[in-house]
ChimeraX commands (.cxc) that place a marker at each C-alpha (Angstrom):
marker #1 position 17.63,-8.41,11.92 radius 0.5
marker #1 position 14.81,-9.06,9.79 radius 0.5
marker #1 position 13.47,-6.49,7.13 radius 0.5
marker #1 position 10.28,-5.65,9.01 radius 0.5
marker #1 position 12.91,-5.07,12.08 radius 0.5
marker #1 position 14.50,-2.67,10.18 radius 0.5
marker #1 position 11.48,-1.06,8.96 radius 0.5
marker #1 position 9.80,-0.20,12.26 radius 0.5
marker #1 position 13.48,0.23,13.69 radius 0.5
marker #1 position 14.04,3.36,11.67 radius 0.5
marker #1 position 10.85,4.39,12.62 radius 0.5
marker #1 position 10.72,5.62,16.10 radius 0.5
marker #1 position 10.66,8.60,16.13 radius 0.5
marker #1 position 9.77,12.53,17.84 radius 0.5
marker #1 position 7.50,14.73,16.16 radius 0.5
marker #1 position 6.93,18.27,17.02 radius 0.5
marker #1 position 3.38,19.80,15.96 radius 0.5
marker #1 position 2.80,23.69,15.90 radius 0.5
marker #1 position 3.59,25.08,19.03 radius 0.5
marker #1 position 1.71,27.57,23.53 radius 0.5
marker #1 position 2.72,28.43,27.70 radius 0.5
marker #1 position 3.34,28.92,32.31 radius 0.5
marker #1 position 6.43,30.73,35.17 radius 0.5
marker #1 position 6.64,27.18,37.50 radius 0.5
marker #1 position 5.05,25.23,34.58 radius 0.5
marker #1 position 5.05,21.37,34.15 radius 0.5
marker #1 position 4.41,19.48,31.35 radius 0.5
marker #1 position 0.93,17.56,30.45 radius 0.5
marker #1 position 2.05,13.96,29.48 radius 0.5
marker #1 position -0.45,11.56,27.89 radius 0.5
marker #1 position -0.56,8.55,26.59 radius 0.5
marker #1 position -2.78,7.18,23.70 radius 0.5
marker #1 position -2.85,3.58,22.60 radius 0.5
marker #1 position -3.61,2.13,18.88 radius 0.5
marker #1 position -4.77,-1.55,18.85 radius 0.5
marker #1 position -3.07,-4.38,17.78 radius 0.5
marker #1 position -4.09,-7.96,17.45 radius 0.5
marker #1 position -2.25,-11.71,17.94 radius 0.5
marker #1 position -1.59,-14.02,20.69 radius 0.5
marker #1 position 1.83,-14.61,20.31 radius 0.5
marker #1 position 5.18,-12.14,20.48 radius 0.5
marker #1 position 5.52,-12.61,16.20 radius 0.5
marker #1 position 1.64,-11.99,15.99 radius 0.5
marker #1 position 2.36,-8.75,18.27 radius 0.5
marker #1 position 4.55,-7.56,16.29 radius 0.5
marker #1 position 3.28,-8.25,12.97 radius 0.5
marker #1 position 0.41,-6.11,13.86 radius 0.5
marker #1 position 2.55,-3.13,14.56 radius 0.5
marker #1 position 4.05,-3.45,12.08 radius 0.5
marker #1 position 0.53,-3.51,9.70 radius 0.5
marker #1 position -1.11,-0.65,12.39 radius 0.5
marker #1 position 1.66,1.00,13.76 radius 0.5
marker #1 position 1.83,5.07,13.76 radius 0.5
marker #1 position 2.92,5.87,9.91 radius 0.5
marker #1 position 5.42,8.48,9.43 radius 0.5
marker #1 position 5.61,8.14,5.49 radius 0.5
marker #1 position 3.93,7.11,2.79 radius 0.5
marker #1 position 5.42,3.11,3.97 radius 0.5
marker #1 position 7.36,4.07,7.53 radius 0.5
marker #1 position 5.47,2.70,10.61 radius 0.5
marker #1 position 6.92,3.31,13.66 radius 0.5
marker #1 position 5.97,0.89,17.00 radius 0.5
marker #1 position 5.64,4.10,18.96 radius 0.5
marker #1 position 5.52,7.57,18.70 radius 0.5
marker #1 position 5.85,11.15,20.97 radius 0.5
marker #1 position 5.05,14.35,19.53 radius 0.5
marker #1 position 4.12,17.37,21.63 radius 0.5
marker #1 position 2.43,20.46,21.14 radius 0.5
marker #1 position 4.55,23.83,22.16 radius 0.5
marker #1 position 2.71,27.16,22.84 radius 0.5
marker #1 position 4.07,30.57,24.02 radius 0.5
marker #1 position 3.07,33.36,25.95 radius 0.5
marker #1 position 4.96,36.11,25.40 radius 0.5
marker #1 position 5.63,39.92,26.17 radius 0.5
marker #1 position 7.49,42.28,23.40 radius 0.5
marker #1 position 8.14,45.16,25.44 radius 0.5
marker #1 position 9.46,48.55,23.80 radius 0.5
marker #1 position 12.54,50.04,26.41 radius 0.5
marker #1 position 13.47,53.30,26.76 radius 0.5
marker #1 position 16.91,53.44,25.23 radius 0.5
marker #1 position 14.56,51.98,21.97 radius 0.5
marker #1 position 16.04,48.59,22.63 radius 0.5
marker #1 position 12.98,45.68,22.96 radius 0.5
marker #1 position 12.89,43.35,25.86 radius 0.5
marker #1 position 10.68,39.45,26.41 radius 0.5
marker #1 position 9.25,40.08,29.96 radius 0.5
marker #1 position 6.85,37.77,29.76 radius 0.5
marker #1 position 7.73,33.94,28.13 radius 0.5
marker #1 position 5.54,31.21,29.69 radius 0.5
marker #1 position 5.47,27.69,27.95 radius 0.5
marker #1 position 2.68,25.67,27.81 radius 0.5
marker #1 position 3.71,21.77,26.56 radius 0.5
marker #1 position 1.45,18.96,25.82 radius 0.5
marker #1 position 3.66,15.86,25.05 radius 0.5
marker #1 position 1.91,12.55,23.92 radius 0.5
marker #1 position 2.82,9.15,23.58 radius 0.5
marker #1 position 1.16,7.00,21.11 radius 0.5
marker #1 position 1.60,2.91,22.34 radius 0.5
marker #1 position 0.56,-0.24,20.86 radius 0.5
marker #1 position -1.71,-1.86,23.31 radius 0.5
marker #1 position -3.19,-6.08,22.29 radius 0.5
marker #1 position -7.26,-5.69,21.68 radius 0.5
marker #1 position -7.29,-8.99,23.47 radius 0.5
marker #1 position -6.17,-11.03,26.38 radius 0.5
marker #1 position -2.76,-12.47,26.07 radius 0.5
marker #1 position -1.87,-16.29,26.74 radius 0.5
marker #1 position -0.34,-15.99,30.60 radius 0.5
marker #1 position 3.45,-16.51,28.78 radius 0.5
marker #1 position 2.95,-13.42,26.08 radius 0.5
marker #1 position 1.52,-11.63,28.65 radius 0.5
marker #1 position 4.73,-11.70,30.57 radius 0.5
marker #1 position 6.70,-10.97,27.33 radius 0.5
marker #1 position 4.47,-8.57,26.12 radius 0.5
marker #1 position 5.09,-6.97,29.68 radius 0.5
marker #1 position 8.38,-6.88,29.42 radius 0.5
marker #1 position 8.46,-5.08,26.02 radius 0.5
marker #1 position 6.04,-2.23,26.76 radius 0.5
marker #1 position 7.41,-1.04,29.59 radius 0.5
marker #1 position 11.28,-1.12,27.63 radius 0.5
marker #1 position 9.03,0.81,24.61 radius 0.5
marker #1 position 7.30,3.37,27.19 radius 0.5
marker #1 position 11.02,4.03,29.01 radius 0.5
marker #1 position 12.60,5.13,25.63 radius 0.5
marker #1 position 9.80,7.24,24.27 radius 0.5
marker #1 position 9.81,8.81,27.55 radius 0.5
marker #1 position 13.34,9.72,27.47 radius 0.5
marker #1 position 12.16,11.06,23.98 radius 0.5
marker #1 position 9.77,13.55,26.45 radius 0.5
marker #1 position 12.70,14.13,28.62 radius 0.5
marker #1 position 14.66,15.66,25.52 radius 0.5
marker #1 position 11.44,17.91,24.69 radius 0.5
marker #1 position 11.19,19.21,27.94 radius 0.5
marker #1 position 14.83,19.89,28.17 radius 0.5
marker #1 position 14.46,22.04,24.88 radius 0.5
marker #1 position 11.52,23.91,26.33 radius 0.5
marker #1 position 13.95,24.71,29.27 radius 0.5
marker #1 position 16.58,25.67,27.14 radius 0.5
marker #1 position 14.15,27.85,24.92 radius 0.5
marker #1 position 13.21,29.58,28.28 radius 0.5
marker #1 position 16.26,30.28,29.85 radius 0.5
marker #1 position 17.27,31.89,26.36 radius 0.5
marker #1 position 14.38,34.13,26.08 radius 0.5
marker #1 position 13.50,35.23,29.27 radius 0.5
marker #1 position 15.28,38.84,29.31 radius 0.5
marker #1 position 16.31,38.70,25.88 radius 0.5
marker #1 position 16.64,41.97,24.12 radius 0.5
marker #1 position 17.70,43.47,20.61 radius 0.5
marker #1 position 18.92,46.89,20.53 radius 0.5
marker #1 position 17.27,49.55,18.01 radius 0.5
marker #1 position 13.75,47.46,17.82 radius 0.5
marker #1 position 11.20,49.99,19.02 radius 0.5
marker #1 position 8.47,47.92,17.31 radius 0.5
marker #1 position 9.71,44.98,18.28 radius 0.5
marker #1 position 10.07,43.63,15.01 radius 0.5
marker #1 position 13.85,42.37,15.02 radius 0.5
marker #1 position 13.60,40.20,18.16 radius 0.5
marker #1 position 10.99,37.75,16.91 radius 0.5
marker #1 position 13.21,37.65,13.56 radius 0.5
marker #1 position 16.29,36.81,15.79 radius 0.5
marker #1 position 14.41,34.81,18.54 radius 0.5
marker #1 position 12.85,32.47,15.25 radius 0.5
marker #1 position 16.81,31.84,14.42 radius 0.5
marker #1 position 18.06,30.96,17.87 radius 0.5
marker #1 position 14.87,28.66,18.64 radius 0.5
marker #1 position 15.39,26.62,15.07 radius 0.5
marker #1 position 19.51,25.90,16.66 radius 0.5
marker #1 position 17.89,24.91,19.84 radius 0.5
marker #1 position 15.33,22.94,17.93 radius 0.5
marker #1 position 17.89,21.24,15.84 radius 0.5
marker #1 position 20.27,20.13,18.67 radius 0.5
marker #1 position 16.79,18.68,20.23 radius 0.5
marker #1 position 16.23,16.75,16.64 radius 0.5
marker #1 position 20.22,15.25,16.86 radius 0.5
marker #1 position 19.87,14.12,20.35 radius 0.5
marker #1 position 16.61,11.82,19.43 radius 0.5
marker #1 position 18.37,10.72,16.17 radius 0.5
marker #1 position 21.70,9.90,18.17 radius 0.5
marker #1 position 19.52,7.93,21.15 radius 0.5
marker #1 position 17.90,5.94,18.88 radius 0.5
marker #1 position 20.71,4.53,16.73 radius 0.5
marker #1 position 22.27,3.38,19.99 radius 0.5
marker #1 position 18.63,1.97,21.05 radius 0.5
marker #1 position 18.28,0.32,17.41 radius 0.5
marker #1 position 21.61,-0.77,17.38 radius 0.5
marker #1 position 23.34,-4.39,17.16 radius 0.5
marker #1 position 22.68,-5.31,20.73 radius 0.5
marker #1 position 20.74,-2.27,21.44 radius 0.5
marker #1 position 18.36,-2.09,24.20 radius 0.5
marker #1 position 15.68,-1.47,22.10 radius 0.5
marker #1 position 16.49,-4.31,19.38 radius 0.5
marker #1 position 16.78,-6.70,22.53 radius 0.5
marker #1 position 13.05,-6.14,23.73 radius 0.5
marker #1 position 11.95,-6.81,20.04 radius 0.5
marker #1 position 13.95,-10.23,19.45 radius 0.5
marker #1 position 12.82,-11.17,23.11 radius 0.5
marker #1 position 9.14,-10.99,21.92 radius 0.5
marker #1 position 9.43,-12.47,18.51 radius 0.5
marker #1 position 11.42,-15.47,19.90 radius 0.5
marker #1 position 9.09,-16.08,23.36 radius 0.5
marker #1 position 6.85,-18.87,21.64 radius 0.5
marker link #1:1,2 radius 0.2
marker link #1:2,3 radius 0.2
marker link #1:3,4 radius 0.2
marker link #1:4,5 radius 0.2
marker link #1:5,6 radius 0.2
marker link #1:6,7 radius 0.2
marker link #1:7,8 radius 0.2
marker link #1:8,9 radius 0.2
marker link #1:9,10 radius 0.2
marker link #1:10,11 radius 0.2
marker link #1:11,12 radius 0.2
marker link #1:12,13 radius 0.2
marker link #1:13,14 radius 0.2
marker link #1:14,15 radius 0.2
marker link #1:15,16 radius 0.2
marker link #1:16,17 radius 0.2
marker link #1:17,18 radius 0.2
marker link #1:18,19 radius 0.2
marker link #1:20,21 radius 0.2
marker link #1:21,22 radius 0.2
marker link #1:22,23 radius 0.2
marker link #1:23,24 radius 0.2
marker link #1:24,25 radius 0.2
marker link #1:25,26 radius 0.2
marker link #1:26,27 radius 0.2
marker link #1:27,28 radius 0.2
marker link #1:28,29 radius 0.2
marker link #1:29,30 radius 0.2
marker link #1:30,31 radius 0.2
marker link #1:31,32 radius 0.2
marker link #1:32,33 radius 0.2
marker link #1:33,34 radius 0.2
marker link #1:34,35 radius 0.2
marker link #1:35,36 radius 0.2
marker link #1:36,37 radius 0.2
marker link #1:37,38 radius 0.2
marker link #1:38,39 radius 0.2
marker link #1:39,40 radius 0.2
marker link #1:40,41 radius 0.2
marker link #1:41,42 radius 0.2
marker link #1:42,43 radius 0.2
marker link #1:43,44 radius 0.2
marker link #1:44,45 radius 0.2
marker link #1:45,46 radius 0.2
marker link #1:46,47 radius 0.2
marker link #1:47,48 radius 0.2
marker link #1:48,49 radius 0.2
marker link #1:49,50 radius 0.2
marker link #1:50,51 radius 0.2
marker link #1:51,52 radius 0.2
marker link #1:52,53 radius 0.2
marker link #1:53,54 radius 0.2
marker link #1:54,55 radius 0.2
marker link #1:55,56 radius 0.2
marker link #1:56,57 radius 0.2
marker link #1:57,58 radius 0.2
marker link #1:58,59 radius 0.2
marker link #1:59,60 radius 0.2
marker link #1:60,61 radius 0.2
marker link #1:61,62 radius 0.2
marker link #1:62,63 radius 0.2
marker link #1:63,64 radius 0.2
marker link #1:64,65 radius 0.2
marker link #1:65,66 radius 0.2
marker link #1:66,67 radius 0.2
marker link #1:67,68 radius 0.2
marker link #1:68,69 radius 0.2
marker link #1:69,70 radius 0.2
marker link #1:70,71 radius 0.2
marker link #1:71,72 radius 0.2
marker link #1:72,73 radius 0.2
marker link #1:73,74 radius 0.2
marker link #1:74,75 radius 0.2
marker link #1:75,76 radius 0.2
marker link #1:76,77 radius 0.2
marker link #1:77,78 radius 0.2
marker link #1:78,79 radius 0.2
marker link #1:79,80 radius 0.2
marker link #1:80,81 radius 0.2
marker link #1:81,82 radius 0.2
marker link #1:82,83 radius 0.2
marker link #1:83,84 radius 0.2
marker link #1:84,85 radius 0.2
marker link #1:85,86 radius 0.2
marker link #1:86,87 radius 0.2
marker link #1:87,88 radius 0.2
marker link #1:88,89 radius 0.2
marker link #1:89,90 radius 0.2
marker link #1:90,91 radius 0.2
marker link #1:91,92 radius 0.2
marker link #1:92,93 radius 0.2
marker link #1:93,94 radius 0.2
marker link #1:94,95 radius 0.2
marker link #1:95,96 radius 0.2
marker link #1:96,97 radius 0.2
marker link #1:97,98 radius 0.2
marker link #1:98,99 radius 0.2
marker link #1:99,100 radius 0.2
marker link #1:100,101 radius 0.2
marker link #1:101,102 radius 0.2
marker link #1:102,103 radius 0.2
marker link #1:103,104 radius 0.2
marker link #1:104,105 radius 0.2
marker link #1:105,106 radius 0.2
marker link #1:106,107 radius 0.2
marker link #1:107,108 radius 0.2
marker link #1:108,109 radius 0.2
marker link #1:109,110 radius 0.2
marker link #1:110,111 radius 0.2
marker link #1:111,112 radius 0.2
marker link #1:112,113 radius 0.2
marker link #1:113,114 radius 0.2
marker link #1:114,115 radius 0.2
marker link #1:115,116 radius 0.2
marker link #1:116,117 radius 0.2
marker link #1:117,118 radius 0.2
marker link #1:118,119 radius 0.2
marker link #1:119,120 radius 0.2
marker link #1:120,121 radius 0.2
marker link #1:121,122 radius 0.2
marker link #1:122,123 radius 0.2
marker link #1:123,124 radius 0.2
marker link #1:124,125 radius 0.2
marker link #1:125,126 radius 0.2
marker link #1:126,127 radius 0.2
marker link #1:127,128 radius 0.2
marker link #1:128,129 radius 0.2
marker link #1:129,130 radius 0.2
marker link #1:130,131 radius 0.2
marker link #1:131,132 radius 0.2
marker link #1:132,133 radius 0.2
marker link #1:133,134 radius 0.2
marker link #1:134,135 radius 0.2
marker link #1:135,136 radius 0.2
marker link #1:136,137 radius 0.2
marker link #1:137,138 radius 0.2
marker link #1:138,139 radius 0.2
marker link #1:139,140 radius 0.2
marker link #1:140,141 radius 0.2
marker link #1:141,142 radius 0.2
marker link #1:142,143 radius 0.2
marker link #1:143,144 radius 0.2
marker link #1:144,145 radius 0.2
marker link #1:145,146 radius 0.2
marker link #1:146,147 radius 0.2
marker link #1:147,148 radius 0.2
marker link #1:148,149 radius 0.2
marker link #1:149,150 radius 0.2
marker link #1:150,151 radius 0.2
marker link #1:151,152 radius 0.2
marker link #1:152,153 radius 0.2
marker link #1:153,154 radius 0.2
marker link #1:154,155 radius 0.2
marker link #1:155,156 radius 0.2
marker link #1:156,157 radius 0.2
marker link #1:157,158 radius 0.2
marker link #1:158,159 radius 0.2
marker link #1:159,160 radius 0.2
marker link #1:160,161 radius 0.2
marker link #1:161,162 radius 0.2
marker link #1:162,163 radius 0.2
marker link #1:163,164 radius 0.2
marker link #1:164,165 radius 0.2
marker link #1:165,166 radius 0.2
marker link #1:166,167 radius 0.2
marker link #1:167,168 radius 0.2
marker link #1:168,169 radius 0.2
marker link #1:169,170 radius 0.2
marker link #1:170,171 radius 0.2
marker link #1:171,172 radius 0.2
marker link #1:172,173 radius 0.2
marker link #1:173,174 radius 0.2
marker link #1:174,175 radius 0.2
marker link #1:175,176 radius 0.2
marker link #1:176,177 radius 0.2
marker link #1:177,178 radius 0.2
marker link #1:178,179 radius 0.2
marker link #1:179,180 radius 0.2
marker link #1:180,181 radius 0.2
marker link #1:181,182 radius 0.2
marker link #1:182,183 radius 0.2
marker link #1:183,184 radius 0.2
marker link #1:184,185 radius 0.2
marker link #1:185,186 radius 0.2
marker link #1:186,187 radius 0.2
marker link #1:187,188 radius 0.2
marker link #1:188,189 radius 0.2
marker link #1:189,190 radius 0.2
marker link #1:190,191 radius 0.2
marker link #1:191,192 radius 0.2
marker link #1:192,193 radius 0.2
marker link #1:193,194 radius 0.2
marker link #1:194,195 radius 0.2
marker link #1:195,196 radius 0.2
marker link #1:196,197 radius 0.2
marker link #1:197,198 radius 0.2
marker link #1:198,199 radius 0.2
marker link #1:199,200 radius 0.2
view
């Protein structure tokens, strides 16, 4: 694996940005593209590597998904002084940020390039699959949940914060653990890179 491999390799990755709501809501998936230039598979990938998404001060990935997670919720006071969510609706905006040629490709890199793409759009969008799972998770948690002696409501949102940040973290493993398998020796993801690098 070459060094540039490795670089944009480490680099796909899931962001979350600050988070918003919906009862029977669906996600809003979108994709953007940033241009790239070249002709061949090496050119290709070359440019992402020069104009890929950065995630650091030298980390470009060759795509990216973040989403953006908002809430609306109802804090409730109970009778027995106990406070109660009736009301948690998610609203989730995930996006998916592509490299996409700014020109048209010889007929064989096209086929290559093809090829790759659709590989790079299937694992961020397993990426979104994890996101929306969490936001399911998040909601079957909350919905109903109550703290006892919280007739301002105060102590829930401290111990709803805590048990969102666990399912948040398990969310953060299971995109770290997918794609070390994906960047792997042999892994799907490493695959559709050396397949465009070598298709000259």
């Amino acid at each position: 694996m070459t060094a540039d491999f490795r670089l944009l390799a480490m680099a796909m990755c899931v962001t979350s940005l600050p988070m918003a709501a919906h009862a029977e809501w669906q996600a809003v998936e979108m994709i953007k593209t940033y241009a790239i230039t070249g002709t061949s598979g090496r050119e290709l990938y070359d440019s992402i590597g020069e104009r890929g998404p950065l995630l650091g001060p030298k980390v470009r990935a060759i795509a990216h998904t973040d989403f953006k997670l908002t809430w609306t919720r109802k804090y409730e006071p109970q009778p027995d002084g106990a406070c109660l969510i009736t009301v948690n609706i998610p609203k989730l905006i995930i996006t998916y940020t592509l490299p996409k040629p700014s020109a048209q490709l010889p007929a064989s890199t096209r086929k290559s390039w093809q090829t790759f793409i659709a590989g790079v759009e299937a694992h961020e969008r397993v990426h979104g699959g994890f996101i929306k799972d969490m936001v399911k998770e998040i909601e079957a948690m909350s919905v109903g949940f109550s703290v006892p002696d919280d007739p301002k409501c105060s102590k829930i949102r401290t111990e709803l914060t805590k048990r969102l940040g666990e399912i948040s973290n398990k969310e953060r493993r299971r995109n770290s653990d997918f794609d070390k398998v994906e960047f792997s020796d042999g892994g799907n993801l490493q695959q559709l890179v050396l397949k465009l690098v070598k298709e000259e």
